[in-house]
C-alpha positions as CSV (number, residue, x, y, z in Angstrom):
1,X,7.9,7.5,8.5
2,X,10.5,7.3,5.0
3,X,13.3,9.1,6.9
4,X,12.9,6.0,9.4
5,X,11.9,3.2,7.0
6,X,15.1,4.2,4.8
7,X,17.6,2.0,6.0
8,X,15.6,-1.5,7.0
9,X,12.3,-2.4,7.6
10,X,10.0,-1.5,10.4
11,X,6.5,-2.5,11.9
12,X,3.8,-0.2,12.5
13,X,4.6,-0.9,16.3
14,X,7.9,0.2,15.6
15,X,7.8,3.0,13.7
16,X,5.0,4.7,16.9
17,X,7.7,3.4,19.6
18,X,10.8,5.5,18.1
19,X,8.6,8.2,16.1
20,X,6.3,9.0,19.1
21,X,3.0,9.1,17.5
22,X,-0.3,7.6,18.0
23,X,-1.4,4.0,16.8
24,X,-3.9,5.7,14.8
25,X,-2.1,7.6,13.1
26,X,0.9,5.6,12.0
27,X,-2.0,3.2,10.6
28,X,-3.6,6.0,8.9
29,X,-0.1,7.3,7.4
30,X,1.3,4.3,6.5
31,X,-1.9,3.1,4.2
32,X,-1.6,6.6,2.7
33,X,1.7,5.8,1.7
34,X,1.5,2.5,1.1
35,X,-1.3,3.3,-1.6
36,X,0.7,6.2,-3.1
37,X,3.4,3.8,-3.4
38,X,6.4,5.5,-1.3
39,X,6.1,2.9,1.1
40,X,6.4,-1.0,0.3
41,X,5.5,-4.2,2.6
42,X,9.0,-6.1,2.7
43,X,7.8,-9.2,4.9
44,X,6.2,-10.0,7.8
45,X,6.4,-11.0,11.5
46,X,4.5,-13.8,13.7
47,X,5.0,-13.6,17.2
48,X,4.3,-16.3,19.4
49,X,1.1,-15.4,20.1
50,X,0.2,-15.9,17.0
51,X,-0.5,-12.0,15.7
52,X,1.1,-10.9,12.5
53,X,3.3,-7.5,11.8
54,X,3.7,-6.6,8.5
55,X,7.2,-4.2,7.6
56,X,7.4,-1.8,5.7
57,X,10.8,0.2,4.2
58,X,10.5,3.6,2.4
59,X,10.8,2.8,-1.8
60,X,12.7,6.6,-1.5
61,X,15.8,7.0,-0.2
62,X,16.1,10.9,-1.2
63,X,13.8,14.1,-2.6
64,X,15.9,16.8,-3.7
65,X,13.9,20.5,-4.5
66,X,15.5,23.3,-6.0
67,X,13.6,26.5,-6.5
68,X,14.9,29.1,-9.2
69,X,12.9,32.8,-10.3
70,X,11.2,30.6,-12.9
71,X,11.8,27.3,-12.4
72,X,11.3,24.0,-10.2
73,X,13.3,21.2,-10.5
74,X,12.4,18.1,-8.3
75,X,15.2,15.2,-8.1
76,X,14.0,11.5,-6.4
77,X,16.2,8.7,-5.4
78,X,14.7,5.4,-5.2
79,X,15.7,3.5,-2.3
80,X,18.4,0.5,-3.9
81,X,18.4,-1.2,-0.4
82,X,15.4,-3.1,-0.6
83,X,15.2,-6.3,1.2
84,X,14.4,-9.2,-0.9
85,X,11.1,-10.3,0.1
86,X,7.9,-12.0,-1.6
87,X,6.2,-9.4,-1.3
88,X,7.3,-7.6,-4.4
C-alpha cells in the first residue's frame, strides 16, 4: 500500500483493484497506517451518486536497512511529492 501510494494518490477502491486484496483488508491496513502516520489523506472524491472516497499517498518515499556484526542503521525518506491538499 506505500510502494503504490508513492507517486500520487489512490482510493481504498483503488489501491484493492491494482493490489488484489480484499475490501477488508485494505480498510483495515490503511487505518493502521493512517494512525501510525505513514499514510496521509490528500483529498477526496464525490461521485455522482453522491458516495465519498477519500485518497491517500504514502508520507515515505524510501526505508533503507543496513545490517552490520554490531550495528543497525535505518535511513527514511519522506515522500516530497505531496499533493497540496486541505487536508494537511
Amino acid at each position: 500500500i506505500l510502494n503504490y501510494t508513492i507517486e500520487q494518490p489512490h482510493s481504498v477502491i483503488d489501491i484493492v483493484k491494482a493490489l488484489d486484496i480484499p475490501m477488508t483488508t485494505a480498510y483495515r491496513r490503511v487505518n493502521n497506517l493512517t494512525d501510525e502516520k505513514l499514510l496521509k489523506v490528500t483529498g477526496s472524491i464525490v461521485t455522482d451518486d453522491g458516495k465519498k472516497y477519500f485518497l491517500y499517498q504514502s508520507k515515505l518515499k524510501a526505508i533503507y536497512v543496513v545490517f552490520g556484526l554490531e550495528s543497525l542503521n535505518v535511513q527514511v525518506i519522506e515522500n516530497k511529492d505531496f499533493v497540496n491538499s486541505a487536508y494537511w
